[in-house]
N, C-alpha and C positions, 0 to 999 in steps of 0.2 A: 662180802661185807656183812656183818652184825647188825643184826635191829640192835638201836637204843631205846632202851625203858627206864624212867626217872620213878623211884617209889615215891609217894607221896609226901613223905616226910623232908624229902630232896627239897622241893621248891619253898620250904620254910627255912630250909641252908641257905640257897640262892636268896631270896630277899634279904637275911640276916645278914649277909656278906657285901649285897649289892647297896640296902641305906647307909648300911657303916662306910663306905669306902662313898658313896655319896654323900655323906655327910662330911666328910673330909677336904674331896674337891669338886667339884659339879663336873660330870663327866666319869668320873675315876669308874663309877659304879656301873657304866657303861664299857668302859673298855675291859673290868672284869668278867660280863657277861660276855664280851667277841672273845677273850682269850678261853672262856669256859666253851664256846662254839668250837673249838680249834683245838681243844682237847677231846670233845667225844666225835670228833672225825678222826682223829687220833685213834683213841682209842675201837670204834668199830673198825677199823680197817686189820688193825693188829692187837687184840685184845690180850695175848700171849704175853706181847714183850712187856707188861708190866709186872714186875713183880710180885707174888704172894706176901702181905705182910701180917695178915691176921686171919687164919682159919682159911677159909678158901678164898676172902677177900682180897684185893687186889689196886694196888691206888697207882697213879696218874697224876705225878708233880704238876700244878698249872702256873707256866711260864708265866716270869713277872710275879707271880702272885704267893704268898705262904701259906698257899690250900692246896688239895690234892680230893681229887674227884677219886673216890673207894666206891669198887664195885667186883660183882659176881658174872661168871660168865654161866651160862644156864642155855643148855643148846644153843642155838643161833641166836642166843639174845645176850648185849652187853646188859646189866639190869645195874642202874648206878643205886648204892644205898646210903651215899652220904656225902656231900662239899664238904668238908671243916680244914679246917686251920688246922698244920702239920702240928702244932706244939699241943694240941689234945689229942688226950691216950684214947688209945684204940676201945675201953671199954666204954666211951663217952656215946660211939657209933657201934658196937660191935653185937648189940643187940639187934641188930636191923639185919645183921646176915643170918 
């Protein structure tokens, strides 16, 4: 299994995601963060099966959800470098790889 490492800029994705979807329904913004838990066990266990979509970067659909967790594999570490919403281009995030 993979270490997971979040860059720092990660967890300003994670809140942007988690009040907007909080602000929607009380809760939402919660069950976004369990499904975002169940993607990076997902992904450390098999970091392979996701496919390349930008440079060496690599994203992870998150179920239920129209984000996908982009990340680098870098020896034994998954290193995630972005949560966004599928419908932003890849240069919105693609400086972070």
């Amino acid at each position: 299994m993979h270490k997971l490492k979040l860059k720092p800029e990660v967890y300003d994705d994670i809140k942007t995601a988690y009040d907007w979807y909080e602000s929607q329904r009380i809760g939402l913004g919660e069950d976004f963060l369990l499904i975002l838990e169940e993607s990076y066990s997902k992904i450390t266990r098999t970091p392979k099966a996701y496919q390349r979509i930008y440079k060496i970067a690599r994203r992870k659909l998150v179920h239920k959800f129209p984000y996908g967790v982009f990340f680098v594999l870098k020896d034994d570490e998954v290193i995630v470098i972005a949560i966004m919403h599928t419908r932003r281009k890849p240069s919105d995030w693609g400086e972070r790889v």
